[in-house]
N, C-alpha and C positions, 0 to 999 in steps of 0.2 A: 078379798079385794076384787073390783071386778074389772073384766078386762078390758073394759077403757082406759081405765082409773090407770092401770099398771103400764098400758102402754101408752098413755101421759106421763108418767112419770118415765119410763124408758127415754122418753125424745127428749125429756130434760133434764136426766143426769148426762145423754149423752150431747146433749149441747151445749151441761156446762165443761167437760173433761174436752172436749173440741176447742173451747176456750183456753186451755193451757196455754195452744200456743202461739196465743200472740203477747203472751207472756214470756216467752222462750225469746220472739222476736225482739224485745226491747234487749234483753240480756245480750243477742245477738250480733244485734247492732251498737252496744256499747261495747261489748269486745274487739270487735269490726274497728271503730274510731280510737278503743284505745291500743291497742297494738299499732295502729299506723298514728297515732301523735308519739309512740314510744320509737317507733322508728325513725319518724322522722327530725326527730331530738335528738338520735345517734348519728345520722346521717344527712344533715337538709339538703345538701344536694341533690341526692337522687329523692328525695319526697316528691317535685313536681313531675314525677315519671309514672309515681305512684298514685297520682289522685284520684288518675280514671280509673283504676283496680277497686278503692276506696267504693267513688259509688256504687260500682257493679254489686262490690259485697255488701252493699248499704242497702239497694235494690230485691236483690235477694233475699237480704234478712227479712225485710219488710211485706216482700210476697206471701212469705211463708206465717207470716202473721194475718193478712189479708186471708189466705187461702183458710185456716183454720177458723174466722171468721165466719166465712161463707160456707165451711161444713158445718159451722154451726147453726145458721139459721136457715139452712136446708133441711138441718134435723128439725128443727122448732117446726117449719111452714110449710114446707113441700111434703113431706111423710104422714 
């Protein structure tokens, strides 16, 4: 194999395994909403204390799907 070939193919297994995680993110952010619909089905009261916690961790999950995007086509275009 010759070693373009091989380090083409390097930037693109490692951009599709980059890809995981915004895979990870969706999972994330449905744990994220359903843990707090389950809480606050036990509790509605205190839910409206908890909304702003809600997007932070919604926020978050979403970064880290974003972030593993952009390692990914750093690996593809910039290397």
């Amino acid at each position: 194999m010759e070693l373009a070939a091989a380090a083409a193919l390097g930037k693109f297994i490692g951009a599709g395994l980059a890809c995981i995680g915004m895979g990870g993110s969706a999972v994330g952010v449905g744990n994220i909403v359903g843990n707090f619909l389950s809480g606050a089905l036990r509790n509605p009261s205190a839910a409206p204390g908890q909304t702003a916690m809600l997007f932070i961790g919604i926020a978050f999950a979403e970064a880290f799907g974003i972030f593993s995007f952009l390692v990914a086509l750093l690996l593809m275009f910039a290397l």
